[in-house]
C-alpha positions as CSV (number, residue, x, y, z in Angstrom):
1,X,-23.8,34.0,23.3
2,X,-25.5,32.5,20.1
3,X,-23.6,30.8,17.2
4,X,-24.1,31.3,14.0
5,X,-24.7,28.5,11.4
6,X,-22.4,29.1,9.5
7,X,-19.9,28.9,12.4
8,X,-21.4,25.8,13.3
9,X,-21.3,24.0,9.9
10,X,-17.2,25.6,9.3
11,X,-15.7,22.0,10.7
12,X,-18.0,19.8,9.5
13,X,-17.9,21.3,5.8
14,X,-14.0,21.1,6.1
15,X,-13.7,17.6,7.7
16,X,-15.6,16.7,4.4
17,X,-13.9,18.6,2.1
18,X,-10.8,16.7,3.2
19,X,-11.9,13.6,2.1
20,X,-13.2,14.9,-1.2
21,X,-10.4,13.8,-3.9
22,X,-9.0,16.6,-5.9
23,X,-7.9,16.5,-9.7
24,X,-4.1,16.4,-7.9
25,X,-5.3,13.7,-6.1
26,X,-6.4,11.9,-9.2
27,X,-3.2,12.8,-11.2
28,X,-0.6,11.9,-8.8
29,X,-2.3,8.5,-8.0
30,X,-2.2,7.8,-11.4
31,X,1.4,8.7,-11.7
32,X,2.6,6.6,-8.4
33,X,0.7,3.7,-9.8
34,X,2.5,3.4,-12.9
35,X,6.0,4.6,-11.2
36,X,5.4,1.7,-8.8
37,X,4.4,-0.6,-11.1
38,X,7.7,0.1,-13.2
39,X,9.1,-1.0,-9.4
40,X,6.6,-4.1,-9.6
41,X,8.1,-5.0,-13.2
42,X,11.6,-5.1,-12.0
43,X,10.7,-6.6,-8.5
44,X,9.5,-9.8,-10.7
45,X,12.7,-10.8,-11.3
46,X,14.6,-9.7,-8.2
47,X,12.2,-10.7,-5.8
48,X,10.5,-13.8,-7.8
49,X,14.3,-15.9,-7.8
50,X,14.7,-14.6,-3.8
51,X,11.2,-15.9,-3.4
52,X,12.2,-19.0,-4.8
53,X,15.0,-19.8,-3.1
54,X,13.3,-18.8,0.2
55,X,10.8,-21.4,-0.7
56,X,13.4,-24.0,-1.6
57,X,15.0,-23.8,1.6
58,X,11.7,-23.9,3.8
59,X,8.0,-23.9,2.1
60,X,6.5,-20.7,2.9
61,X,9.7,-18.7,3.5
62,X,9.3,-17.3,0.3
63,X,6.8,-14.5,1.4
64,X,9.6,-12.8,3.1
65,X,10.2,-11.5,-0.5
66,X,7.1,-10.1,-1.2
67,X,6.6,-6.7,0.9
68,X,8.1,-4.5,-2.3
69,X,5.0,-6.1,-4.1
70,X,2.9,-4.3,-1.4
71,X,4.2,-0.9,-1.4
72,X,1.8,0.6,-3.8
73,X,-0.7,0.6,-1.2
74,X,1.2,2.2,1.4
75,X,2.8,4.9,-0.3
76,X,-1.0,5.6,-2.0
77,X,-2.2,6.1,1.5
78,X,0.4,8.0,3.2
79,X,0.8,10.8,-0.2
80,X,-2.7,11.4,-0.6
81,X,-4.2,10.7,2.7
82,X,-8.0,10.0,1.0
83,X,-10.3,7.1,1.0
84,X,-9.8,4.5,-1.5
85,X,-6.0,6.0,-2.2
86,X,-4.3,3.0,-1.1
87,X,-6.6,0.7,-3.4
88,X,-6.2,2.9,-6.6
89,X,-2.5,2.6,-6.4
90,X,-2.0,-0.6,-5.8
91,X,-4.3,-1.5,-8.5
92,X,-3.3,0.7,-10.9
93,X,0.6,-0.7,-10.3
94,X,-0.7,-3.9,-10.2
95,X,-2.2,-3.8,-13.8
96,X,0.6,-2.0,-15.4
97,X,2.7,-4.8,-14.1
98,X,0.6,-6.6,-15.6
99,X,0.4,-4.7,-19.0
100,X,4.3,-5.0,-19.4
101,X,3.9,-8.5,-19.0
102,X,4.8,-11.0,-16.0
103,X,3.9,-14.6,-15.0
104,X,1.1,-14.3,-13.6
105,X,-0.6,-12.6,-15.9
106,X,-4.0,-11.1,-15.3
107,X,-4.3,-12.8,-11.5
108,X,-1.8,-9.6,-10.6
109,X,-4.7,-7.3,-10.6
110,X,-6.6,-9.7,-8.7
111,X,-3.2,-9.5,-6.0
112,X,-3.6,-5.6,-6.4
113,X,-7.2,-5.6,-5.3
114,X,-6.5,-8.0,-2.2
115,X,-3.1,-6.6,-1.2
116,X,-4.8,-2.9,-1.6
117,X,-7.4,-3.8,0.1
118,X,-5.5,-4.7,3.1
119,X,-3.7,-1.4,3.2
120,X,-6.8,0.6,2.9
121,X,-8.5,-1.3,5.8
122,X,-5.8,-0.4,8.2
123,X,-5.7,3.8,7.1
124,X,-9.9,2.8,7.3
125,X,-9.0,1.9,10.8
126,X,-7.6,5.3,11.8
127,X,-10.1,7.2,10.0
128,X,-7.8,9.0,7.5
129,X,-6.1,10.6,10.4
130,X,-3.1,9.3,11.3
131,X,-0.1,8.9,9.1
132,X,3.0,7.7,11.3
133,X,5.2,4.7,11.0
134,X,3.5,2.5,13.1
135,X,0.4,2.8,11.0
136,X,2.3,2.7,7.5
137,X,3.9,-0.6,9.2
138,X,0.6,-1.6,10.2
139,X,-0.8,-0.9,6.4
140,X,1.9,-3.1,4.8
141,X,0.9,-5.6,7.2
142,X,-2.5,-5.2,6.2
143,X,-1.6,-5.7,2.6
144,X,0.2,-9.2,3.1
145,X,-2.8,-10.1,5.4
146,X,-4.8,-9.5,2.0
147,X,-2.0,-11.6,-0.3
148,X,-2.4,-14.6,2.3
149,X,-6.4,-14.8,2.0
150,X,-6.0,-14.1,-2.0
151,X,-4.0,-16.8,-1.8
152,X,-5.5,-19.3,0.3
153,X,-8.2,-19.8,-3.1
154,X,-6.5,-18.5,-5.9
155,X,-3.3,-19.8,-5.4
156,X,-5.1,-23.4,-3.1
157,X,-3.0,-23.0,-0.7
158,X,-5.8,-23.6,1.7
159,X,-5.0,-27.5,0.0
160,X,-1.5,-27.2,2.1
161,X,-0.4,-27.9,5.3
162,X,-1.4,-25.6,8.2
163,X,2.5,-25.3,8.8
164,X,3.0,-23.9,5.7
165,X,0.6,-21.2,5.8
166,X,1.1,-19.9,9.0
167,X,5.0,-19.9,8.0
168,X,3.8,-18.0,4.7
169,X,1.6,-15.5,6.9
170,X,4.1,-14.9,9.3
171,X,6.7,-13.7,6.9
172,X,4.2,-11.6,4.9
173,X,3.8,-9.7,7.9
174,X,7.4,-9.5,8.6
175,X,7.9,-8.8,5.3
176,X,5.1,-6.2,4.4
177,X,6.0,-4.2,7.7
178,X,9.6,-3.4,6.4
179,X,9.5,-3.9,3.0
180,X,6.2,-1.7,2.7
181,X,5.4,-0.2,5.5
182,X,9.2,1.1,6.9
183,X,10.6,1.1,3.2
184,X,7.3,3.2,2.3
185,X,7.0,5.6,5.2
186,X,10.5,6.0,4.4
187,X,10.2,6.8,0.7
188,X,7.7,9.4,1.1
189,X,9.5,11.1,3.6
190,X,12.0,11.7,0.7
191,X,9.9,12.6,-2.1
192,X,8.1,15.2,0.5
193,X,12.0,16.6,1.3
194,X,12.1,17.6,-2.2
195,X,9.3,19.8,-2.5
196,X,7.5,17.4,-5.0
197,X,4.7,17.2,-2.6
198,X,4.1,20.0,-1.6
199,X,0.3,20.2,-2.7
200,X,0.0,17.5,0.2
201,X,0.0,17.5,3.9
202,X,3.1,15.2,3.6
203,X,5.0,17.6,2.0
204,X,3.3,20.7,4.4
205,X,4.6,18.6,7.5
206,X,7.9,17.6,5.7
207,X,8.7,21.8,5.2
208,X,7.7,22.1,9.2
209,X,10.4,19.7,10.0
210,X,13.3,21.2,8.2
């Protein structure tokens, strides 16, 4: 029994039509990086003092405060499942935190590339596939991975004591697993509840479930 070509080329043509990002795609990026970024803006203050006083008590504690500032990337990934997702919404909450004005200034894009970076590795990783906990967990983790070497240079903390960074990379991770990952998975399970993705496999699966 022969074939035909078109038979043939039906997966392939569809495996790359998944990946190809759709004007949805584009829009709803743009609209989680700037919602996220309004998260960023009032993160600054909540979770610059906790970072603070984390560091006070212990150098390099403070990172256990950072994982909300890692979220974009997560919640890009998991919503629109293409590559370079995670990226583009970090970055784009990263320079509208920037726009409405923080601390650091313009060096917050330069965090958005690294962190979102870090998260798109990890969905990389699993080849756009696979969209569980685990891997969200794993994505956040990837992010603070990607604040830790941004930071080694931009902030010198490669001047510091070993101590401190492995402190400040272990509580990253900690930090962007829950904060990011679990809070993120977790997030997007919600929207996708409320029909507001439903132009998305999250929200396809999330209407499976109920």
């Amino acid at each position: 029994m022969h074939t035909s070509t078109s038979a043939r080329t039906a997966p392939a043509v569809a495996s790359a039509n998944r990946f190809q990002w759709r004007v949805v795609d584009i829009v709803v990026a743009a609209v989680l990086g700037v919602a996220i970024g309004l998260v960023f803006w009032g993160w600054n203050t909540v979770g610059g003092l906790w970072f603070v006083v984390m560091d006070g008590l212990t150098p390099g504690l403070g990172g256990i405060a950072v994982g909300i500032w890692l979220i974009g990337g997560v919640i890009g990934g998991l919503v629109i499942r293409k590559p370079g997702a995670a990226l583009l919404v970090e970055v784009i909450a990263a320079v509208v935190s920037a726009l409405i004005g923080n601390v650091w200034g313009v060096t917050t894009i330069f965090s958005g590339l690294a962190q979102g970076l870090g998260a798109e590795l990890i969905f990389l990783a699993f080849l756009y596939v696979r969209f569980t906990l685990p891997v969200s967990m794993l994505a956040g983790v990837g992010a603070g991975v990607g604040a830790w070497v941004l930071e080694l240079f931009m902030s010198a903390n490669i001047e510091k004591s070993v101590e401190f960074n492995l402190l400040y990379l272990g509580t990253l991770v900690v930090s962007g697993a829950l904060l990011a990952g679990l809070v993120g998975w977790l997030l997007v399970r919600a929207l996708a509840a409320t029909g507001a993705l439903s132009r998305f496999a999250v929200g396809r699966e999330a209407r499976r479930d109920v």
